[in-house]
N, CA, C and O atoms as a CHARMM CRD file, in Angstrom:
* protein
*
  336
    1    1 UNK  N     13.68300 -21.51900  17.12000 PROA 1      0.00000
    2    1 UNK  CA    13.58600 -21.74800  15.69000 PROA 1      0.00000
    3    1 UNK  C     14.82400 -22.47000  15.24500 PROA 1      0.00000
    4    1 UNK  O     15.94200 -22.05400  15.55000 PROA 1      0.00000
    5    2 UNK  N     14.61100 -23.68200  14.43800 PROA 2      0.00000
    6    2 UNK  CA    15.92000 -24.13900  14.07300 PROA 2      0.00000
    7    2 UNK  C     15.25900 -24.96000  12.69400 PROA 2      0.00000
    8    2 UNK  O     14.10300 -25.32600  12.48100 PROA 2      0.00000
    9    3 UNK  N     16.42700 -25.07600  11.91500 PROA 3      0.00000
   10    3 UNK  CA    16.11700 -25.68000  10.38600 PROA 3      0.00000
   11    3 UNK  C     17.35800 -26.88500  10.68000 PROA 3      0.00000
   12    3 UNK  O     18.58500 -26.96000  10.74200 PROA 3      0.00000
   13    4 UNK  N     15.89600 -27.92300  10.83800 PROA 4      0.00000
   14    4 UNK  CA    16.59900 -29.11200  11.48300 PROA 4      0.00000
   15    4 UNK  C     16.59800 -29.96000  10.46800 PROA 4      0.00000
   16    4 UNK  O     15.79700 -29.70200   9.57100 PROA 4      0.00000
   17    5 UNK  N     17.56300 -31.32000  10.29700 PROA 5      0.00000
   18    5 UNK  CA    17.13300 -32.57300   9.23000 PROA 5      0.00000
   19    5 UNK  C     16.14900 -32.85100   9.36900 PROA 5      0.00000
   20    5 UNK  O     15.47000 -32.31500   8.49300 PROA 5      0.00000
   21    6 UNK  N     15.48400 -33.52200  10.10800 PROA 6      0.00000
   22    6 UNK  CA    14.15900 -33.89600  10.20200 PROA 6      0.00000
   23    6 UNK  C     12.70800 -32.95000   9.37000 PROA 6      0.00000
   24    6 UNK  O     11.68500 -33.47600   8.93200 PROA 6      0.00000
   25    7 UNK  N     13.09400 -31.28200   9.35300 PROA 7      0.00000
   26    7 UNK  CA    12.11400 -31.41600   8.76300 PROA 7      0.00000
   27    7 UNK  C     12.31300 -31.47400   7.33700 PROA 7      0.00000
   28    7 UNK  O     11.32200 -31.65100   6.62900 PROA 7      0.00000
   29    8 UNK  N     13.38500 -31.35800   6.84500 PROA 8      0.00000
   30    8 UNK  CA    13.83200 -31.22000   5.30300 PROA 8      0.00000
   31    8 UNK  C     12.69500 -32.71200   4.43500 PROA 8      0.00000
   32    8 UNK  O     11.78800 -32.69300   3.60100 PROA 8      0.00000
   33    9 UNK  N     13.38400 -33.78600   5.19200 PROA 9      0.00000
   34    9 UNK  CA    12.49700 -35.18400   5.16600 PROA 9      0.00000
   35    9 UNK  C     10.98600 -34.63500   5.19800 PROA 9      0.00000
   36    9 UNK  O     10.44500 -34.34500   4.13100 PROA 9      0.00000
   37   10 UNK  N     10.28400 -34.48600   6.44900 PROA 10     0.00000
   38   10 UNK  CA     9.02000 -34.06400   6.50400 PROA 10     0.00000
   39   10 UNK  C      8.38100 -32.51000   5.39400 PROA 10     0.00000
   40   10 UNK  O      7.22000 -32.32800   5.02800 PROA 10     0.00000
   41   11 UNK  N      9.19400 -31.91400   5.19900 PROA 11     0.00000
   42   11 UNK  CA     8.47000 -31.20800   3.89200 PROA 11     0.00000
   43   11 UNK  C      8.33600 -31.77100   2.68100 PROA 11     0.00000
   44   11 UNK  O      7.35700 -31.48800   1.99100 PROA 11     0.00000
   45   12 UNK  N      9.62000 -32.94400   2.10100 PROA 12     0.00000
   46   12 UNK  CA     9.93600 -33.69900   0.78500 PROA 12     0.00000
   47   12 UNK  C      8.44100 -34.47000   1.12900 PROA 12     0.00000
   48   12 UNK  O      7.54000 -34.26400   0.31600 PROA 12     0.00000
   49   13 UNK  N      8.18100 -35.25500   2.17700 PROA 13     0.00000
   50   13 UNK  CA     7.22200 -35.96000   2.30800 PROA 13     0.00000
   51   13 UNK  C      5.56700 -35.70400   1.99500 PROA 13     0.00000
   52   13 UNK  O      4.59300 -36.38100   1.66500 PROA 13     0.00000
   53   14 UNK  N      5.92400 -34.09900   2.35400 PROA 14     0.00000
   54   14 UNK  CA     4.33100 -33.51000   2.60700 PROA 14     0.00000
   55   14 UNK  C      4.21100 -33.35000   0.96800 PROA 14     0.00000
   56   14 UNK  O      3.33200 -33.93800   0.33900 PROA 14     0.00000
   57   15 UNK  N      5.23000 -32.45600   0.31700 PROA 15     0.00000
   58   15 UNK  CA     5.20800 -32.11600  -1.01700 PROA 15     0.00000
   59   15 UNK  C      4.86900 -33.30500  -1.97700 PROA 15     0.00000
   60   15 UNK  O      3.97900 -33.11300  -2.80600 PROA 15     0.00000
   61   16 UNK  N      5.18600 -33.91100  -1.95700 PROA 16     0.00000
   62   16 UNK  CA     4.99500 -35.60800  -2.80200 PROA 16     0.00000
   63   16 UNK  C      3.97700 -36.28200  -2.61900 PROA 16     0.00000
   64   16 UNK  O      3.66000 -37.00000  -3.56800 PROA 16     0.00000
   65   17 UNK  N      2.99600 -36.32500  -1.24500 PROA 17     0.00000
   66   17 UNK  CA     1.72000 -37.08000  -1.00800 PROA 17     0.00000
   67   17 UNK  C      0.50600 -36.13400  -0.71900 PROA 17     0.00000
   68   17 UNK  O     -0.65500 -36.52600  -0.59800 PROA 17     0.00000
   69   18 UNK  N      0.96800 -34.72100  -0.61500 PROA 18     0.00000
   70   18 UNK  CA    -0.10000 -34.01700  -0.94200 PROA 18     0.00000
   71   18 UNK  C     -0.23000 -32.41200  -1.56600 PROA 18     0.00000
   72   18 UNK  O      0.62500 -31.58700  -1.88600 PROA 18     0.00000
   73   19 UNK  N     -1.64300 -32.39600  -1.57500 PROA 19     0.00000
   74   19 UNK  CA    -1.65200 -31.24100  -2.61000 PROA 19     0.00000
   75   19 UNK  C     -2.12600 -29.81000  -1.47700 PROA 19     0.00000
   76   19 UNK  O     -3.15300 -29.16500  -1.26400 PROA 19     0.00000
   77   20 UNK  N     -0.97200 -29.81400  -1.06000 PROA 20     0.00000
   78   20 UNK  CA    -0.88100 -28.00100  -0.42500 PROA 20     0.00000
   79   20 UNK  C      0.41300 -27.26300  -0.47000 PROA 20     0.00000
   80   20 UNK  O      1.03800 -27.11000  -1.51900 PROA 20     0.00000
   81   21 UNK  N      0.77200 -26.84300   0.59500 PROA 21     0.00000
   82   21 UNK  CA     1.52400 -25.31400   0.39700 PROA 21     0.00000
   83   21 UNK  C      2.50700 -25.86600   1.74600 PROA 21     0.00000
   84   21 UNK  O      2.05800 -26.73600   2.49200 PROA 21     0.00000
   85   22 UNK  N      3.91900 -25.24900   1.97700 PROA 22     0.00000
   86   22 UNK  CA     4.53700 -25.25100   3.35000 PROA 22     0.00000
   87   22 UNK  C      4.70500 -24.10500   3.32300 PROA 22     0.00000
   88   22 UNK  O      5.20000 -23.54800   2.34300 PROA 22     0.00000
   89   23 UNK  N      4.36100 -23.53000   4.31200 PROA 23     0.00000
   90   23 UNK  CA     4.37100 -22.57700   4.98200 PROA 23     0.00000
   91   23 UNK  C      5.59700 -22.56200   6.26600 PROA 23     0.00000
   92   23 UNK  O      5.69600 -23.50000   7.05700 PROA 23     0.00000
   93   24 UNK  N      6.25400 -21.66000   6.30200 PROA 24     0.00000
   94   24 UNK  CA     7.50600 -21.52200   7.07900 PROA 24     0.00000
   95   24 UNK  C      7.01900 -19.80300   7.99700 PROA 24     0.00000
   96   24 UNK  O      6.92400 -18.71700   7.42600 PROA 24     0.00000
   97   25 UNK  N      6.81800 -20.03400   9.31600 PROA 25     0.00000
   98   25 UNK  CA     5.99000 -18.87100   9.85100 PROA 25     0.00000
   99   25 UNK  C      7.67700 -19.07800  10.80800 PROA 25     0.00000
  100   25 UNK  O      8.30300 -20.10400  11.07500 PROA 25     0.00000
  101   26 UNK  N      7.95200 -17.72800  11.09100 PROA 26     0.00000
  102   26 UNK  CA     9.36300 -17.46500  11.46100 PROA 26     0.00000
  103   26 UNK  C      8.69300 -16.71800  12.82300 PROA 26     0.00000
  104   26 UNK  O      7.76500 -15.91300  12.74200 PROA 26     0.00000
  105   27 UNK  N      9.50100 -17.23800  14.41600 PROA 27     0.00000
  106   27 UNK  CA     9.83300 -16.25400  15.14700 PROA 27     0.00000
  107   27 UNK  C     10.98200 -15.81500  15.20100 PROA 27     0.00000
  108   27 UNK  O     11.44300 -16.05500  16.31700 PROA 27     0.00000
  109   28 UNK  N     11.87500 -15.15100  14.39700 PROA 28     0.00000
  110   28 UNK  CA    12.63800 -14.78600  13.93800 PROA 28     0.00000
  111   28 UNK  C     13.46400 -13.11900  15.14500 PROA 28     0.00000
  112   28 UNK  O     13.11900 -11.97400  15.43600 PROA 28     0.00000
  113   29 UNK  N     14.40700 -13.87000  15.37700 PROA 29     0.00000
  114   29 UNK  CA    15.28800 -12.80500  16.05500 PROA 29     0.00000
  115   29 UNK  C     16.31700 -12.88700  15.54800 PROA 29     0.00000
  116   29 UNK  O     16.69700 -13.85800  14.89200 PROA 29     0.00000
  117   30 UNK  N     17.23400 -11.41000  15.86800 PROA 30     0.00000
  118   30 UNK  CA    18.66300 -11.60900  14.77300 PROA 30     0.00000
  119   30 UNK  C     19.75000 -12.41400  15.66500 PROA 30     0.00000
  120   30 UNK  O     20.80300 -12.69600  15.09200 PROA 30     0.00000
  121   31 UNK  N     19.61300 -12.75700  16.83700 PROA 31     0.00000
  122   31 UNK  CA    20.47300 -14.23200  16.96800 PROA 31     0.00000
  123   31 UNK  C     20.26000 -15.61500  16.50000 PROA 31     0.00000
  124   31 UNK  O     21.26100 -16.19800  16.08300 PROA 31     0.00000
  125   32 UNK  N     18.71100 -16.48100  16.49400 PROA 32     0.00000
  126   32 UNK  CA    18.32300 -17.10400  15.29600 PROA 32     0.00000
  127   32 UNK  C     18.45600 -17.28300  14.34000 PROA 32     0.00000
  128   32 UNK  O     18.75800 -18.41300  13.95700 PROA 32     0.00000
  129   33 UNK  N     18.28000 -16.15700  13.41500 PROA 33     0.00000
  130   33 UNK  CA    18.57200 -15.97600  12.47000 PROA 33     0.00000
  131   33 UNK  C     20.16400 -16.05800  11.85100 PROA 33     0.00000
  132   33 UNK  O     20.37800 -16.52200  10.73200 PROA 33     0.00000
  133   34 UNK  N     21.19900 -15.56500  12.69700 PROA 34     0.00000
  134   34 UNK  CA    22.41400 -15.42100  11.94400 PROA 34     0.00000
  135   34 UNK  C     22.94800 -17.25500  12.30900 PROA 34     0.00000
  136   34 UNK  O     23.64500 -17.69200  11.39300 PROA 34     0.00000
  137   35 UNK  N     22.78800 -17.92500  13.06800 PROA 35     0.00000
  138   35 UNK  CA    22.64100 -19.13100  13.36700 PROA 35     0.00000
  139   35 UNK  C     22.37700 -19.90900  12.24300 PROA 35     0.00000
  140   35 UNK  O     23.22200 -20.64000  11.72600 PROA 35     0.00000
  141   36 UNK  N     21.32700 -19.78800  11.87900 PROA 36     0.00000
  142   36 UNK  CA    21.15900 -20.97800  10.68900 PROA 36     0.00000
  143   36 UNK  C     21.87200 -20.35300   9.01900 PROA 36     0.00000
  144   36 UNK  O     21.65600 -19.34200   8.35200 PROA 36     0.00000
  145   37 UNK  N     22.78000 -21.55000   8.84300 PROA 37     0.00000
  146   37 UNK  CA    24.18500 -21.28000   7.66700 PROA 37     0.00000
  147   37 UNK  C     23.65300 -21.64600   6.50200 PROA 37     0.00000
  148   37 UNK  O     23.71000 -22.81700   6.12600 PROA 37     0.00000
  149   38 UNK  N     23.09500 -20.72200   5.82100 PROA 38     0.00000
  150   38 UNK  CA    22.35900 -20.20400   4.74300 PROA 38     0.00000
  151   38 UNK  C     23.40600 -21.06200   3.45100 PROA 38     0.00000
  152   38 UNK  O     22.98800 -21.51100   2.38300 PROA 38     0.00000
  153   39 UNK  N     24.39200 -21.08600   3.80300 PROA 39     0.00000
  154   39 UNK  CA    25.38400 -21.65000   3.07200 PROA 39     0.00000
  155   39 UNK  C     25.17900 -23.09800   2.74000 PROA 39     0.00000
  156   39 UNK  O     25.63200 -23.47800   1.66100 PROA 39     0.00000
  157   40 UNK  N     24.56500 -23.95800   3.50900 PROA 40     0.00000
  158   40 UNK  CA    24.34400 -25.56500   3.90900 PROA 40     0.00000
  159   40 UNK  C     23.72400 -25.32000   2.80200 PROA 40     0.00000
  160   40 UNK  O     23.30100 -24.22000   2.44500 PROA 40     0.00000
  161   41 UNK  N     23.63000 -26.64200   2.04900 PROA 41     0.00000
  162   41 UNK  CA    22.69900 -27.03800   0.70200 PROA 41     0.00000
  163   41 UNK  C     21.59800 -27.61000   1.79500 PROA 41     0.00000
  164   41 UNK  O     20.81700 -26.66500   1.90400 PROA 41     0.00000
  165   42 UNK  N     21.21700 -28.48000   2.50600 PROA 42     0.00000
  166   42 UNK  CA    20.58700 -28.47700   3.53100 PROA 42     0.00000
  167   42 UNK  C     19.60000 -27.71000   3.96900 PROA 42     0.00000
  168   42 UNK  O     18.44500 -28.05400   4.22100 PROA 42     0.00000
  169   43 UNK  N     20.34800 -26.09500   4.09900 PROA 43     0.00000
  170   43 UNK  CA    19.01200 -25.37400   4.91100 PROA 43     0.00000
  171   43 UNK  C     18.75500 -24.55900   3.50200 PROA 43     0.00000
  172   43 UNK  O     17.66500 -24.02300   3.29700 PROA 43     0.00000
  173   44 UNK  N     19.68600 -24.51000   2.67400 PROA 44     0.00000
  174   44 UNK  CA    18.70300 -24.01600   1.25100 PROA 44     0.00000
  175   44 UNK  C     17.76400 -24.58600   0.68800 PROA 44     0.00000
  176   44 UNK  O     16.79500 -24.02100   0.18200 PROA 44     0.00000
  177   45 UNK  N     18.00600 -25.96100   0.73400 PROA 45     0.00000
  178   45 UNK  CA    16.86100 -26.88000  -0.30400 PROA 45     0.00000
  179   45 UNK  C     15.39700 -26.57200   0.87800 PROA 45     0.00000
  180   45 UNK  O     14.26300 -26.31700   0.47300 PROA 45     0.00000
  181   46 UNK  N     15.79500 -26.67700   2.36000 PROA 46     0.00000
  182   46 UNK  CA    14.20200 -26.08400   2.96200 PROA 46     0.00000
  183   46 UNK  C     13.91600 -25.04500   2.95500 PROA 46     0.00000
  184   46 UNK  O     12.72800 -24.79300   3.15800 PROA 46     0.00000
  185   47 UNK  N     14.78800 -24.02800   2.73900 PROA 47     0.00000
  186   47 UNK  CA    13.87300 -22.58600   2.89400 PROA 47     0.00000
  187   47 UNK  C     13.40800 -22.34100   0.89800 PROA 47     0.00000
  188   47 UNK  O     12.67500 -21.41700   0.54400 PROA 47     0.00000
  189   48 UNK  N     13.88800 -23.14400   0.10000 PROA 48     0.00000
  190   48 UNK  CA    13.83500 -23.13600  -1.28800 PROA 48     0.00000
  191   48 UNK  C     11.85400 -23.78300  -1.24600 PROA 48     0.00000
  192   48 UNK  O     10.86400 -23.34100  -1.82800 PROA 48     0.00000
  193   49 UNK  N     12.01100 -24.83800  -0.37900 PROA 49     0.00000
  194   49 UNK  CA    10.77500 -25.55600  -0.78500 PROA 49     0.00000
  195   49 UNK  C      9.68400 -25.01100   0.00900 PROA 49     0.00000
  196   49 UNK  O      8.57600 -25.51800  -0.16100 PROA 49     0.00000
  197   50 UNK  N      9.81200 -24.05000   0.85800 PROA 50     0.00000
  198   50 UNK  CA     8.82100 -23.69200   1.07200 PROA 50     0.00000
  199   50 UNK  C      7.85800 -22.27700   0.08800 PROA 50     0.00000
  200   50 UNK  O      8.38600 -21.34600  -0.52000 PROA 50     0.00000
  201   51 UNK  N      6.50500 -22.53600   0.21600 PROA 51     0.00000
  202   51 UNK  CA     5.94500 -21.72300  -0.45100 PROA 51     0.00000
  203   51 UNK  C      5.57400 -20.43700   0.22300 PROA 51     0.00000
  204   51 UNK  O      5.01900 -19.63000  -0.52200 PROA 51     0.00000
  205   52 UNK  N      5.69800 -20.18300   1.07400 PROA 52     0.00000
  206   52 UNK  CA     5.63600 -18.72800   1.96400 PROA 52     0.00000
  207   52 UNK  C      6.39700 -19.15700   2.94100 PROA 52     0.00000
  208   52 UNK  O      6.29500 -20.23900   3.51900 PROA 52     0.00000
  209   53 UNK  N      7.73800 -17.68900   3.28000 PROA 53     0.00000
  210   53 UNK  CA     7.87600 -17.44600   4.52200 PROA 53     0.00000
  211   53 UNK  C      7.65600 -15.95200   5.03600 PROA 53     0.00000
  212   53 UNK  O      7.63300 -14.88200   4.42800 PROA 53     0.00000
  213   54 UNK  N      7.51700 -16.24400   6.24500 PROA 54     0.00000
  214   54 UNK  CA     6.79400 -15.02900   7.13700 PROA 54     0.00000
  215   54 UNK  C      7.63100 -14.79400   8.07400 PROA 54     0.00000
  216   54 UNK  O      8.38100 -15.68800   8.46700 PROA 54     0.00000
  217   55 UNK  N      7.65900 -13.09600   8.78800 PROA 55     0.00000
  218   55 UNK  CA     7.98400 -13.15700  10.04200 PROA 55     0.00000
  219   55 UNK  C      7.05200 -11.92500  10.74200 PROA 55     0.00000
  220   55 UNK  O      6.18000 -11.39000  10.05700 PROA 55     0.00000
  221   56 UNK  N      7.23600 -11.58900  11.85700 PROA 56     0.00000
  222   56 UNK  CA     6.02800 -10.61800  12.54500 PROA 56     0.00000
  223   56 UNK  C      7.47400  -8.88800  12.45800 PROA 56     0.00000
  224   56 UNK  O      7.25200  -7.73200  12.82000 PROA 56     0.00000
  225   57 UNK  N      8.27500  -9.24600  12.08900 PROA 57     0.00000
  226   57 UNK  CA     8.56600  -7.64400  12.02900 PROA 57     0.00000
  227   57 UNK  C      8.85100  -7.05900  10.54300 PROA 57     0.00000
  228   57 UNK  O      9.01200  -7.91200   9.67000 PROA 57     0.00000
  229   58 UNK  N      8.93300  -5.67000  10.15400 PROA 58     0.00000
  230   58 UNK  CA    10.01800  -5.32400   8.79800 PROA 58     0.00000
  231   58 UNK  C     10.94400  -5.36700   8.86000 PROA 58     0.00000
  232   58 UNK  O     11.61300  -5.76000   7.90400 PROA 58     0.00000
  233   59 UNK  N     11.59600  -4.91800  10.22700 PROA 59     0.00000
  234   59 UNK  CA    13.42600  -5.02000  10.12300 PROA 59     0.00000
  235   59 UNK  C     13.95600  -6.29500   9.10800 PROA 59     0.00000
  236   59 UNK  O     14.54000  -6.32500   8.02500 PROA 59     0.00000
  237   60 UNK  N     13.31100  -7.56800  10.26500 PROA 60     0.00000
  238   60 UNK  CA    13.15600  -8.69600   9.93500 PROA 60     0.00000
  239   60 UNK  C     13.37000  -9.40700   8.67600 PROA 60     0.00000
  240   60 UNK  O     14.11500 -10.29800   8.26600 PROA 60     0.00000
  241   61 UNK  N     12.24900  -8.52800   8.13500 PROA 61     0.00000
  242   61 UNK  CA    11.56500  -9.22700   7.08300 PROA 61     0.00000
  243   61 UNK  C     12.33500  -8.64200   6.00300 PROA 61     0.00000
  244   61 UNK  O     12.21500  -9.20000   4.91300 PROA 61     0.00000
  245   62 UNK  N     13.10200  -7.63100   6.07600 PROA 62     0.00000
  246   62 UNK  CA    14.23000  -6.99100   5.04300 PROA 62     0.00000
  247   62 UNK  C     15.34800  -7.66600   5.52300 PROA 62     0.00000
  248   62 UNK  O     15.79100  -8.34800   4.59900 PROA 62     0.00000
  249   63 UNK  N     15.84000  -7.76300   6.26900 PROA 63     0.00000
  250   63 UNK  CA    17.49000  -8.43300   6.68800 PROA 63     0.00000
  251   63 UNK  C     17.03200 -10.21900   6.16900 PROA 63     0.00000
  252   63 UNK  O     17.99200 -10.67100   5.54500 PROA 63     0.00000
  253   64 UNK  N     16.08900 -11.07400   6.25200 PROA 64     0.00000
  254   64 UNK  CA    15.95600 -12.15400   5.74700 PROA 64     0.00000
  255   64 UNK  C     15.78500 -12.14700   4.41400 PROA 64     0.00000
  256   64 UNK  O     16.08000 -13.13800   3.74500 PROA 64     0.00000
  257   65 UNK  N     15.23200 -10.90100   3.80700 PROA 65     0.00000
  258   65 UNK  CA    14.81300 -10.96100   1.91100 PROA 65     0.00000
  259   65 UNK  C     16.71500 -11.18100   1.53700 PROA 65     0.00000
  260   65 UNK  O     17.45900 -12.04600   1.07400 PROA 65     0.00000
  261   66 UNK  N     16.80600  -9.71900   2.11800 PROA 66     0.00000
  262   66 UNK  CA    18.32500  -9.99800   1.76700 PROA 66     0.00000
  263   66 UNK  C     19.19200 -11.28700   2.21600 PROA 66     0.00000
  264   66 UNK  O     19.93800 -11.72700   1.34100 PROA 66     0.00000
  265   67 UNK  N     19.19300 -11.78200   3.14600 PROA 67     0.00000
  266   67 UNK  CA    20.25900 -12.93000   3.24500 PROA 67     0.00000
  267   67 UNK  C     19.99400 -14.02600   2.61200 PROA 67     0.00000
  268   67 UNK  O     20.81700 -14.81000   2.14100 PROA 67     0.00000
  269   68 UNK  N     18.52100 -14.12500   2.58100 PROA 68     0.00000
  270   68 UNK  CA    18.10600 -15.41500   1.83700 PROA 68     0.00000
  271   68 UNK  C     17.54300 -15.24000  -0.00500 PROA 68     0.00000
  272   68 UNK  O     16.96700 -15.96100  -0.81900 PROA 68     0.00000
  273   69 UNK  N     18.07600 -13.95800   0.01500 PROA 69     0.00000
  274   69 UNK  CA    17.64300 -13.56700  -1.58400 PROA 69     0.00000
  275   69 UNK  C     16.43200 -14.16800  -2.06200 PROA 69     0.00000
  276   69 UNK  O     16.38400 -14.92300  -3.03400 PROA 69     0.00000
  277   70 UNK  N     15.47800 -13.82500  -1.37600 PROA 70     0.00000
  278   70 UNK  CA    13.73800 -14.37300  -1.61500 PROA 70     0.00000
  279   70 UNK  C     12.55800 -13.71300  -0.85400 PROA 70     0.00000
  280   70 UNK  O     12.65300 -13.43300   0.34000 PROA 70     0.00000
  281   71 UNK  N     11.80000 -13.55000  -1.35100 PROA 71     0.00000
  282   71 UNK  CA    10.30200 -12.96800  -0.37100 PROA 71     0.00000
  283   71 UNK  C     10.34200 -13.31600   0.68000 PROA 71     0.00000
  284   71 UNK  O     10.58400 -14.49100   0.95600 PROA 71     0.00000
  285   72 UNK  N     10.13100 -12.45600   1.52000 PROA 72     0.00000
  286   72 UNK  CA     9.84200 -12.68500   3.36100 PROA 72     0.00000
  287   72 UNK  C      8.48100 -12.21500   3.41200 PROA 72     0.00000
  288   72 UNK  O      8.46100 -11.14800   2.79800 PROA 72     0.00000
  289   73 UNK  N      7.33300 -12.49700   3.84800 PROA 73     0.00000
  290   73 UNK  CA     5.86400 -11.76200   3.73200 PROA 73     0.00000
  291   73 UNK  C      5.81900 -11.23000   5.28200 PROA 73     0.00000
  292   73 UNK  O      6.11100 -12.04600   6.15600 PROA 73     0.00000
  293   74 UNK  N      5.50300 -10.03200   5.61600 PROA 74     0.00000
  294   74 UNK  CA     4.73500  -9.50200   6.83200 PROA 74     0.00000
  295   74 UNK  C      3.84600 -10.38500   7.42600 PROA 74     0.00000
  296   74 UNK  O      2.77700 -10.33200   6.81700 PROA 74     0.00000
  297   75 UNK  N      3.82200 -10.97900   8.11800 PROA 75     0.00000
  298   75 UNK  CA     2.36900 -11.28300   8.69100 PROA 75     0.00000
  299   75 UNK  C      2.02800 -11.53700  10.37900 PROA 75     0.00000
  300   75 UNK  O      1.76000 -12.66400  10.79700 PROA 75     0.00000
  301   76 UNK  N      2.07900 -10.33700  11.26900 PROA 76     0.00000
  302   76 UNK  CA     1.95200  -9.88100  12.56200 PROA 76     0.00000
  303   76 UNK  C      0.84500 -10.79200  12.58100 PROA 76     0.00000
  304   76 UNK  O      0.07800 -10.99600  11.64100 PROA 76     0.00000
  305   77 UNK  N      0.79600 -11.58700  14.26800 PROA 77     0.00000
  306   77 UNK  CA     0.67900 -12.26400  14.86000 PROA 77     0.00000
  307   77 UNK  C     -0.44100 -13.53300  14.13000 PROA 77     0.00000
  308   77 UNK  O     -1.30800 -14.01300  14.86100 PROA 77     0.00000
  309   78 UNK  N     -0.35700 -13.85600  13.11100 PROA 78     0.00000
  310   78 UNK  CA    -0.47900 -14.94700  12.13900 PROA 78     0.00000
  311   78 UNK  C     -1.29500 -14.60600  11.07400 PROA 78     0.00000
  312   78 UNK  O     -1.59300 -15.36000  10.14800 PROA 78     0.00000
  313   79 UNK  N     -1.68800 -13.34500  11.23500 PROA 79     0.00000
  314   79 UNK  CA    -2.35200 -12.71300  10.28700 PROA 79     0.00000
  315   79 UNK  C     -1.85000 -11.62300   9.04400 PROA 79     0.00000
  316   79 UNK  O     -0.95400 -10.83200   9.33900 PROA 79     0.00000
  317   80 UNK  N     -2.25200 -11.59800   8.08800 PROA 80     0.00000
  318   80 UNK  CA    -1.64500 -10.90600   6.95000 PROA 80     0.00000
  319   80 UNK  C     -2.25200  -9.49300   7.33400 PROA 80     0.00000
  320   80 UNK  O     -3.24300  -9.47900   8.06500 PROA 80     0.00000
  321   81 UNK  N     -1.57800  -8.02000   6.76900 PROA 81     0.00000
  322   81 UNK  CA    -1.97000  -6.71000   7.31400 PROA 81     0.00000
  323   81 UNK  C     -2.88800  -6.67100   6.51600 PROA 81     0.00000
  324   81 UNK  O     -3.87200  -6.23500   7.11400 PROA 81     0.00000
  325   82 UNK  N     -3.21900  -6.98100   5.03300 PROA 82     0.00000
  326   82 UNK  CA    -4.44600  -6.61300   4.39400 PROA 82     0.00000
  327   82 UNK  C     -5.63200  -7.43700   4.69500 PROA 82     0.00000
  328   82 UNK  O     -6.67300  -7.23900   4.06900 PROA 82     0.00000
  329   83 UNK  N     -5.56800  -8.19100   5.45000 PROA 83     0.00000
  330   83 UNK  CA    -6.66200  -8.98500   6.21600 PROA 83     0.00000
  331   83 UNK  C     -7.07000  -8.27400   7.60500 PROA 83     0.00000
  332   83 UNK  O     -8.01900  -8.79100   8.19400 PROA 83     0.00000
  333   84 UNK  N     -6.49300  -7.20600   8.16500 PROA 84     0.00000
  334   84 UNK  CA    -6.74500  -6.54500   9.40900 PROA 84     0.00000
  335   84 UNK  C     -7.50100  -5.22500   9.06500 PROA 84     0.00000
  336   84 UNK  O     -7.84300  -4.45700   9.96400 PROA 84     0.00000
């Protein structure tokens, strides 16, 4: 998992020529995770523009609400739990 330049470009792109959603689906481990510098205006403006992010655990999904001060959604192995 990495929050690279390239896709910052490719989400601005998707958002502007069409009409859906980015979705940011996380395999998310806490070495990954402490890796990407939340601090960068860079990896804020992409995790800002996306409209859902996800990861498959709670630990997870609480240690990212908090670092990234925003919704993390549950959703084990690409599926949402109230859909199971």
């Amino acid at each position: 998992m990495g929050l690279y330049p390239d896709y910052g470009k490719a989400i601005n792109y998707f958002k502007q020529h069409f009409d859906g959603q980015v979705i940011l689906k996380l395999d998310a481990n806490p070495y990954w995770m402490d890796i990407i510098n939340y601090q960068e205006s860079l990896q804020q403006d992409m995790i800002k523009a996306c409209d859902l992010i996800s990861c498959e655990g709670r630990a997870m999904q609480s240690y990212l609400a908090k670092k990234w001060k925003r919704p993390i959604d549950l959703i084990r192995n690409g599926f949402p739990i109230k859909n199971i």
